[in-house]
C-alpha positions as CSV (number, residue, x, y, z in Angstrom):
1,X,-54.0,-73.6,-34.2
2,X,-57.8,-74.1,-32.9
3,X,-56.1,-75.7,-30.3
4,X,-54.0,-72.9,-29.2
5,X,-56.9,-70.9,-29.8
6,X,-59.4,-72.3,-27.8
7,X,-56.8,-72.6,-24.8
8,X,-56.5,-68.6,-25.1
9,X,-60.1,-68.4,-24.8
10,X,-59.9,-70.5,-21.9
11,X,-57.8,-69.0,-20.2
12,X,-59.4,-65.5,-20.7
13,X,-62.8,-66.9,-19.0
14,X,-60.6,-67.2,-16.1
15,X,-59.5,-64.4,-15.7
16,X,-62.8,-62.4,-16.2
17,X,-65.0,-65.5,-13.8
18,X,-62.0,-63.9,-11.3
19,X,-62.8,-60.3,-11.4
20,X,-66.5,-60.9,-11.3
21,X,-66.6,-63.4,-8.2
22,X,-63.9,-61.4,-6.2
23,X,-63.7,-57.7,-7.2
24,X,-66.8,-57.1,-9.4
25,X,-70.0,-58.9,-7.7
26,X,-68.3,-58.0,-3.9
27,X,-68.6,-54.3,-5.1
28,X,-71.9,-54.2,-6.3
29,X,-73.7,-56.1,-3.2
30,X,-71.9,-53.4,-1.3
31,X,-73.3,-50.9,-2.8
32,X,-76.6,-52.2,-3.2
33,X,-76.7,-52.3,0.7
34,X,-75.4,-49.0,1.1
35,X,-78.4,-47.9,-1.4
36,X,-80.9,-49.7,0.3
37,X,-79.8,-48.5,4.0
38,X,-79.7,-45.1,2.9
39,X,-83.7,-45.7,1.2
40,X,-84.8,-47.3,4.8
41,X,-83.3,-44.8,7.1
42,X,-83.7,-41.8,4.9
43,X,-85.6,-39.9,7.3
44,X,-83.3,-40.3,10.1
45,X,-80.2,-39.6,8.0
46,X,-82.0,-36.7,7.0
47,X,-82.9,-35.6,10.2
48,X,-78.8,-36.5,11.5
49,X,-77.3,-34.3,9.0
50,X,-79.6,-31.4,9.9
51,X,-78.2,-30.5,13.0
52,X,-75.8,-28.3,13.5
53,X,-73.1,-30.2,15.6
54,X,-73.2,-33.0,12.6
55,X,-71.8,-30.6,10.3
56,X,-69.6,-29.1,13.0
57,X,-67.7,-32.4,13.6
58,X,-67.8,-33.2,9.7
59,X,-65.7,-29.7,9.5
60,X,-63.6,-30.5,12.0
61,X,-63.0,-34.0,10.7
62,X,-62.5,-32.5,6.8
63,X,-60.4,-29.5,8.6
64,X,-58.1,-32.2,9.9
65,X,-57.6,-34.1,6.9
66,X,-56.5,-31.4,5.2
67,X,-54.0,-30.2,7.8
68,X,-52.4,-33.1,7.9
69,X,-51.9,-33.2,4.4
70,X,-50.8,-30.4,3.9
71,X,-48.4,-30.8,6.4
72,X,-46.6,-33.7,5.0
73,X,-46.5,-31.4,1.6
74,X,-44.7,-29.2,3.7
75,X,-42.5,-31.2,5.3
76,X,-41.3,-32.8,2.1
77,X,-40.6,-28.8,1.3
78,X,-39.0,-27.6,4.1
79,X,-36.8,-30.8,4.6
80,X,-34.8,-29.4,1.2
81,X,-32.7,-27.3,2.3
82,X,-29.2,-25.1,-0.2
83,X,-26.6,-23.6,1.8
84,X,-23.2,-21.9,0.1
85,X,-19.9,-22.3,1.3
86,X,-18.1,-19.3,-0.3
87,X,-14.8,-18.7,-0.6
88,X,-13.3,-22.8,-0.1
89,X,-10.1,-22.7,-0.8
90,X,-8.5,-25.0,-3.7
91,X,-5.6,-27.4,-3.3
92,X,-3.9,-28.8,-6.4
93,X,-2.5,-31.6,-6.5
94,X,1.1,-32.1,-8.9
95,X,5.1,-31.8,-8.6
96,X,5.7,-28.0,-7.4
97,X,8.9,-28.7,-8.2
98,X,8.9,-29.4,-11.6
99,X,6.0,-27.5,-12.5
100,X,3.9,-24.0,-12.5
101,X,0.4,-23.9,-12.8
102,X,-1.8,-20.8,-14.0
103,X,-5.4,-19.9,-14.2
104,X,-6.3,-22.2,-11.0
105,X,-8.8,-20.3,-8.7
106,X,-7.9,-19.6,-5.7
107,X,-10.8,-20.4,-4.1
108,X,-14.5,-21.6,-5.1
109,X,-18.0,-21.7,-3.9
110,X,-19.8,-24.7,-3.3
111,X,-23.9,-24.9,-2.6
112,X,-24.7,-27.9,-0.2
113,X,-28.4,-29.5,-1.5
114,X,-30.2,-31.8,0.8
115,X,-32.1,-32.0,4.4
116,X,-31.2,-29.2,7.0
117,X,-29.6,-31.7,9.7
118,X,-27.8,-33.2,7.1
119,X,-25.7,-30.5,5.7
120,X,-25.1,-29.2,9.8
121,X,-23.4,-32.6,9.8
122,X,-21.9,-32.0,6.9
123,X,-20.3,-28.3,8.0
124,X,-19.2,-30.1,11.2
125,X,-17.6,-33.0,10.0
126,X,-14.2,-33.0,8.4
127,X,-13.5,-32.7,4.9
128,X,-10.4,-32.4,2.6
129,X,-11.8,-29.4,1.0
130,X,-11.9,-28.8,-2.8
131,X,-8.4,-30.5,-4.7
132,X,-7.9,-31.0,-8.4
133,X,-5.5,-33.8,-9.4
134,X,-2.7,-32.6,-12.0
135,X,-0.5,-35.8,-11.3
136,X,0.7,-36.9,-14.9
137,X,-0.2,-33.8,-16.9
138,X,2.7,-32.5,-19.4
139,X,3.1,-28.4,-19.7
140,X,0.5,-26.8,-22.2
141,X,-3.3,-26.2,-21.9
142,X,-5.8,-28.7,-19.9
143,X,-9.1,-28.6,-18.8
144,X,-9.5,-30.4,-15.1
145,X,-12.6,-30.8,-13.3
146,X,-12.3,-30.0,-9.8
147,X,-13.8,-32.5,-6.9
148,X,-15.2,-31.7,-3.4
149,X,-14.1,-34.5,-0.7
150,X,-17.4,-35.0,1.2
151,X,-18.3,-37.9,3.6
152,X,-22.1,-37.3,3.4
153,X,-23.2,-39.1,0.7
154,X,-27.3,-38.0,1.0
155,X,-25.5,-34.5,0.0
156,X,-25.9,-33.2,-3.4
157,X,-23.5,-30.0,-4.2
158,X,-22.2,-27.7,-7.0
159,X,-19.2,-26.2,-7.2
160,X,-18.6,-22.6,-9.1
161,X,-16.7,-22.8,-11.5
162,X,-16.7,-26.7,-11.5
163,X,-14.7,-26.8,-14.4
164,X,-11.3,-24.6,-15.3
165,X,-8.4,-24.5,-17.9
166,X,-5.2,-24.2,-16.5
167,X,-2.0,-23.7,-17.7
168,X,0.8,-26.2,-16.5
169,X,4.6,-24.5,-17.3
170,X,8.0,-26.3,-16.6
171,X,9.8,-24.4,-13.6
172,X,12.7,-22.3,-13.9
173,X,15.2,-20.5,-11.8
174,X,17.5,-17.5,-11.7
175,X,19.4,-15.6,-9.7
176,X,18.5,-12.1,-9.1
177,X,20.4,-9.3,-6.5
178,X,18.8,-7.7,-3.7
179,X,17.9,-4.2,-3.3
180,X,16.0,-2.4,-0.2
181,X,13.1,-0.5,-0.9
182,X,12.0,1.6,2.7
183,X,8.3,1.9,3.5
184,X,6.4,4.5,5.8
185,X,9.9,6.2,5.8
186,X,7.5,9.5,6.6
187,X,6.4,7.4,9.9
188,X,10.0,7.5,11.5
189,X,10.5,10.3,14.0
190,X,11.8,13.6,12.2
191,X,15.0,13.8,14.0
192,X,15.8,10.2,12.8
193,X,17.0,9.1,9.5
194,X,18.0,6.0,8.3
195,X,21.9,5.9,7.3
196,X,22.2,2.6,5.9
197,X,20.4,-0.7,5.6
198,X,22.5,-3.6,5.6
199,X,20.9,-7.4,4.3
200,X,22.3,-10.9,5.7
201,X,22.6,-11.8,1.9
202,X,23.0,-9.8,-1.4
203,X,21.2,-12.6,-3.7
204,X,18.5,-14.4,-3.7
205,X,17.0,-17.2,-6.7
206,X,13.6,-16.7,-8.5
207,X,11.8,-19.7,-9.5
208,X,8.5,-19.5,-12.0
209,X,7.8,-19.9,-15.7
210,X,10.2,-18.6,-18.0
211,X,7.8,-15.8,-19.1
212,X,7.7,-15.0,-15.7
213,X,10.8,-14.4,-14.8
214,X,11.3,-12.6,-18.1
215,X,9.5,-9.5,-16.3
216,X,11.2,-9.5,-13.7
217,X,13.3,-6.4,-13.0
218,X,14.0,-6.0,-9.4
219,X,13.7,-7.9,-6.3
220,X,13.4,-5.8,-3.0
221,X,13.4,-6.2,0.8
222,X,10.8,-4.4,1.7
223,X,11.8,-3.0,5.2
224,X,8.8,-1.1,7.1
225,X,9.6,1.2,9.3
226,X,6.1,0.8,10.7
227,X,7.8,-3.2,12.3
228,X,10.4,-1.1,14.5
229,X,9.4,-1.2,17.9
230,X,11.2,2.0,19.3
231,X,13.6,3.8,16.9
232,X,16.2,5.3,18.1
233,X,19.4,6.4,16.9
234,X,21.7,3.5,16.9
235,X,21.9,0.1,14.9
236,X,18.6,-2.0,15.0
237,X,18.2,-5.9,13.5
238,X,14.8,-6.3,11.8
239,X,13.8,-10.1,11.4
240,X,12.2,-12.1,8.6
241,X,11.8,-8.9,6.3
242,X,9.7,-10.2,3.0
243,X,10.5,-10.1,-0.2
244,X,8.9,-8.9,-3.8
245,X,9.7,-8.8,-7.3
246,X,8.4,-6.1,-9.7
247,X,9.0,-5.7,-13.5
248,X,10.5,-2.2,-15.2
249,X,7.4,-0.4,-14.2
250,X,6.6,-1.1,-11.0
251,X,3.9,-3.3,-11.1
252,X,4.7,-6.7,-8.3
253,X,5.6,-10.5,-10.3
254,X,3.8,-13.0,-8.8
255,X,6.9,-15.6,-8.8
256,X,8.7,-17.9,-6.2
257,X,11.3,-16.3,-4.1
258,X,14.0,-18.3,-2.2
259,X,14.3,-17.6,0.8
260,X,10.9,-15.5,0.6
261,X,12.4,-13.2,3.5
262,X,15.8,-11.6,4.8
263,X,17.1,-10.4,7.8
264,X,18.1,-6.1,7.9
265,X,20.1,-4.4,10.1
266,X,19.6,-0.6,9.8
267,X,22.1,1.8,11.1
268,X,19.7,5.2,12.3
269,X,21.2,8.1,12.8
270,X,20.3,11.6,14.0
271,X,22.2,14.0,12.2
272,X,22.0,17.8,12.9
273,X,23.4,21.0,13.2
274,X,22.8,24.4,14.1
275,X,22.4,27.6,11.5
276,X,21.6,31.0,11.7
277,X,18.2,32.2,10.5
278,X,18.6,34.9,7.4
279,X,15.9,37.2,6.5
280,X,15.6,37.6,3.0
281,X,13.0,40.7,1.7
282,X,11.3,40.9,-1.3
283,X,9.5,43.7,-3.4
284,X,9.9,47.3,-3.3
285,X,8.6,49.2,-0.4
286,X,6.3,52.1,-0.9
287,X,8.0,55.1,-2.6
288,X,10.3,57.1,-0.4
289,X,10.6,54.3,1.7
290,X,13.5,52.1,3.0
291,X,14.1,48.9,5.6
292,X,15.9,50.4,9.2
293,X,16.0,47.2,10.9
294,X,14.9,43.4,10.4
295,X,14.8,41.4,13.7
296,X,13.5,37.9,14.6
297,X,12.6,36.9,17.9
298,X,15.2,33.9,17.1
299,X,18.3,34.2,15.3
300,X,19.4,30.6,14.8
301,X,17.9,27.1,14.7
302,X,18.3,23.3,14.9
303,X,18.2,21.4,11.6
304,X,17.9,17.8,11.2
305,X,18.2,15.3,7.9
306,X,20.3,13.4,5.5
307,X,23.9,14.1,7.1
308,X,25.1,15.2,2.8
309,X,22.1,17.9,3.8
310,X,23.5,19.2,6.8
311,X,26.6,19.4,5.7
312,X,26.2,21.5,2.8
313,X,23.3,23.7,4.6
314,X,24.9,27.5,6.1
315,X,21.9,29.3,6.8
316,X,18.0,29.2,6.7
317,X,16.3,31.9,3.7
318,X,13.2,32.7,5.3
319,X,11.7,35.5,2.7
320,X,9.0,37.8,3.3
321,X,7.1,39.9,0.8
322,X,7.6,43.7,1.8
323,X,5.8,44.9,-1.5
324,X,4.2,47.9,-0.9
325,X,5.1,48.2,2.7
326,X,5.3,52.0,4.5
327,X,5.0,51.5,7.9
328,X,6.3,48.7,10.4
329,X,5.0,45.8,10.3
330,X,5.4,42.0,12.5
331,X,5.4,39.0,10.1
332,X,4.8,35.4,11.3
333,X,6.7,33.2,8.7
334,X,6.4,29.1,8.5
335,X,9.4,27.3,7.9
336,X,10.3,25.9,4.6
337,X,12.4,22.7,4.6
338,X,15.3,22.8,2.4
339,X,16.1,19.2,0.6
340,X,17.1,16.9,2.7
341,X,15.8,18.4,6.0
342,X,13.4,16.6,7.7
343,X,13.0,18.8,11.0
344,X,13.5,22.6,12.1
345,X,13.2,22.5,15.7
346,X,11.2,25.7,15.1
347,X,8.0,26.0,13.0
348,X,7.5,29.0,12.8
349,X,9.6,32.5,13.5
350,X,8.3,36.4,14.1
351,X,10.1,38.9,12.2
352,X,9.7,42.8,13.3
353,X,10.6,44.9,10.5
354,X,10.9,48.8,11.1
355,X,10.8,51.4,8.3
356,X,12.6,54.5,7.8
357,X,12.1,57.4,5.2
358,X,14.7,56.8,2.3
359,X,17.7,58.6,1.3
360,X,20.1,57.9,-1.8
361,X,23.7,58.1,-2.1
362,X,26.4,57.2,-5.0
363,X,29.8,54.6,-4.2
364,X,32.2,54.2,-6.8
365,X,33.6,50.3,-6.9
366,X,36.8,50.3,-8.1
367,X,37.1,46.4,-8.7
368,X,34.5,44.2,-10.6
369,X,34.9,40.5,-10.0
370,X,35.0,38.2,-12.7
371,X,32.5,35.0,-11.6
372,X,32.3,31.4,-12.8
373,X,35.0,31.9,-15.8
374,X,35.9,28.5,-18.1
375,X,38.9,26.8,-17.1
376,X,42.1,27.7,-19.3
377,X,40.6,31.0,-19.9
378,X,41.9,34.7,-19.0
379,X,39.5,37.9,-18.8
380,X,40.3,41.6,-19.3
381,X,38.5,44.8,-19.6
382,X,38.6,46.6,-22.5
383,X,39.0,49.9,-21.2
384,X,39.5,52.0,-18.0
385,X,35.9,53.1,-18.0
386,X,35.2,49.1,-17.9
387,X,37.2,48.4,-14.6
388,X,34.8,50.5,-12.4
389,X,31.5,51.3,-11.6
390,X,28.9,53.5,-9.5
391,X,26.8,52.2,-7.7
392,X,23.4,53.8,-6.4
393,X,22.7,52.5,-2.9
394,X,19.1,53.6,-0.9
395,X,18.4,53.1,2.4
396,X,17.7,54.8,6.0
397,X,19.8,57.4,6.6
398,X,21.5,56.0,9.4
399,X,22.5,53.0,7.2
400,X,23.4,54.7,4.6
401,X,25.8,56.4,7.2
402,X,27.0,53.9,8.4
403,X,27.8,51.6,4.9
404,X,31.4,50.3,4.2
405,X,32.1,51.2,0.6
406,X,34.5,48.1,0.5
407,X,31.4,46.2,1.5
408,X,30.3,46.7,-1.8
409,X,30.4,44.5,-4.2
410,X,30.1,44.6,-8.4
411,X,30.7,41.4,-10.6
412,X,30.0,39.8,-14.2
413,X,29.0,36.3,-14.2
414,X,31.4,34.8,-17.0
415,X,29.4,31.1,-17.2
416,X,28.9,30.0,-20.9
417,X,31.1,32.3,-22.3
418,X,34.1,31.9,-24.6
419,X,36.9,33.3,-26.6
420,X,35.8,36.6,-27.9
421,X,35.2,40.1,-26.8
422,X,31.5,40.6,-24.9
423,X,29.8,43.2,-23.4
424,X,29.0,41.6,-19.8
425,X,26.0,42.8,-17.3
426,X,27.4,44.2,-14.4
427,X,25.5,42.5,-10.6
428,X,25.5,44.0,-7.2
429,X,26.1,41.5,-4.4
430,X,23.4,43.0,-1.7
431,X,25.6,42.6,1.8
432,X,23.3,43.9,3.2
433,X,19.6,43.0,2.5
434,X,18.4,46.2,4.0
435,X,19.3,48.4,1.6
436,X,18.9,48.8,-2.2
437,X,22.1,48.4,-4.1
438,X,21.6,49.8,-8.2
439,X,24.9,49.8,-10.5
440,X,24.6,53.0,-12.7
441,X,26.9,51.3,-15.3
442,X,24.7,48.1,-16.6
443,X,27.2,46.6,-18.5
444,X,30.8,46.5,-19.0
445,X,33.0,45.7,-22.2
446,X,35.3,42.7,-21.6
447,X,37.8,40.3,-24.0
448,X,38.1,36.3,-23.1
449,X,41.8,35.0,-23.9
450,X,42.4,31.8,-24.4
């Protein structure tokens, strides 16, 4: 034990005789030189600091020093350097065959840490982008961390989000039919209309999770009338037209669709026909007063639409108010478009209405006509009294003159009714809209046989 003792102590000495001779005793002599130099020439160094250009280039040698390091302070800064990529798109990585995945982003941002030159390498070089690795992972819930493929490895970066839950589903399929849905329809000329729109195939098969396809209510061909080049009438083939599906309300399903477009061919058409213009007045004129003539500076017009429209279409309506009116008057009238018409090849018409002083005269009708009875049903009157009627008519005079009592016209609208006895209304046909047609007998007295 003293021995080992002893041999510490030893070897301490050492150590301290090394310090002393080398670092400790060199030290001291130096500055003991440096002391006694300064106490020798103290008048001179006195005399040296003084002047002004001594303390200039002392400034300029401290001013230096600092400048330099502060710029290596700064250059240590500056050389770190954060750009973001935003919006780097996300490829996943599993059997799209087998499987559906949800709540994978799209797309993700990634901040690029390191020096400047570095990351200009970095946006320059290749890369294979953001990917997440499914391979092996059964349906259900699973968290996955996504990776960013860079060669740079004096790169540090973050991705947002780096980490997502996604939702792996088995893939199903089913077979849904095709139906055409037409958009910017309002685009096409007016004088064109699309007849018919025929698809190279009636079916087409949904693939997605079994929810998915669940909501799925229709799958359309959405044909835009915008694609067409130059519609005209005549048969035109619109390539690769794409397809959507939407659930009961409307709202798109984001599934697979195979094929995901169709070819249309849409038969255009240009169906019109020509019809007389019909003025039709409305309100009472001003007391004492009566219509002599209505003319339009056009009597008939062009009409263009659904061909079921044209065909059931006899005459244009155009009404104007005459409420009030004593004197002649011009009226410029815009042209409604009945359903189904998608063009008047006028806009708008003039109609030059002249008015006369009244005058009132009494027609007897002989006949009433019995309207819109039941099927299986007979109708008689239930008296002679209830087989006739007068009818008040007012107008110019020169109308009035020249009215047709046969034009006349008295009937009971029958619609509704049943097997019974009823008194009926009695209605005026106006033949002519000029005048003012009012049945003095309101209402007749009629029996319904079965």
């Amino acid at each position: 034990m003293k021995r080992i003792s002893r041999s510490i102590k030893k070897f301490l000495y050492h150590i301290v005789s090394f310090f002393d001779k080398w670092l400790i005793t060199p030290i001291t002599k130096f500055m003991l030189k440096i002391a006694g130099f300064v106490k020798d020439n103290a008048k001179s160094l006195d005399r040296i600091a003084g002047k002004k250009s001594t303390l200039i280039i002392v400034s300029l040698i401290l001013a230096f020093g600092v400048f330099v390091i502060i710029d290596q302070e700064s250059n240590v800064m500056i050389d770190q350097y954060a750009e973001v990529l935003y919006d780097e798109p996300v490829t996943a990585v599993y059997n799209e065959e087998l499987y559906v995945v949800e709540g994978l982003p799209k797309t993700v941002d990634i901040t690029l840490i390191g020096q400047r030159r570095h990351i200009f390498l970095a946006k320059q070089a290749p890369s294979k982008g953001v990917t997440v690795d499914l391979t092996g992972l059964k349906p259900g819930n699973h968290k996955v961390t996504l990776n960013y493929s860079q060669r740079l490895k004096s790169l540090d970066y973050r991705l947002d989000p780096s980490e997502v839950t996604v939702t792996i589903y088995e893939k199903v399929s089913a077979t849904k039919s095709l139906t055409v849905d037409i958009l910017h329809q309002d685009d096409l000329d007016s004088k064109l209309y699309i007849d018919d729109v025929e698809l190279d195939r009636s079916n087409v098969i949904i693939k997605g999770a079994q929810y998915k396809l669940d909501q799925v209510a229709t799958v359309r061909a959405l044909v835009d009338v915008d694609e067409l080049s130059n519609p005209k009438a005549g048969e035109i083939t619109l390539k690769d037209v794409p397809l959507a599906a939407y659930d009961e309300e409307g709202n798109r399903v984001d599934v697979e669709i195979v094929p995901s477009t169709v070819d249309a061919k849409l038969t255009i058409t240009s169906p019109s026909k020509q019809i007389p213009v019909k003025v039709v007045p409305s309100g009472k004129l001003a007391f004492g007063k009566s219509i002599e003539s209505i003319t339009t500076n056009v009597s008939t017009v062009t009409v263009y639409g659904q061909q079921a429209a044209i065909d059931a279409i006899e005459e244009l309506e155009v009404e104007i108010d005459v409420k009030g009116l004593e004197s002649d008057k011009k009226f410029t009238v815009t042209l409604k478009k009945p359903k189904g018409i998608t063009e008047i090849s006028e806009k708008t018409i003039t109609v030059d209405v002249k008015v006369a002083n009244s005058t009132t005269k009494d027609f007897t009708v002989n006949t009433i006509e019995f309207r819109n009875l039941g099927n299986g049903l007979s109708v008689q009157a239930l008296s002679a009294e209830d087989t006739s009627v007068t009818v008040s008519v007012s107008g110019s005079s020169d109308l009035i003159d020249k009215l047709d009592p046969s034009s006349i016209v008295a009937y009971v609208d029958l619609d509704g009714y049943t097997e019974g006895e009823y008194e009926v209304e009695v209605h005026i046909e106006r033949s002519d809209l000029r005048l003012t047609y009012t049945p003095k007998t309101k209402k007749v007295n009629v029996r319904i046989l079965d």
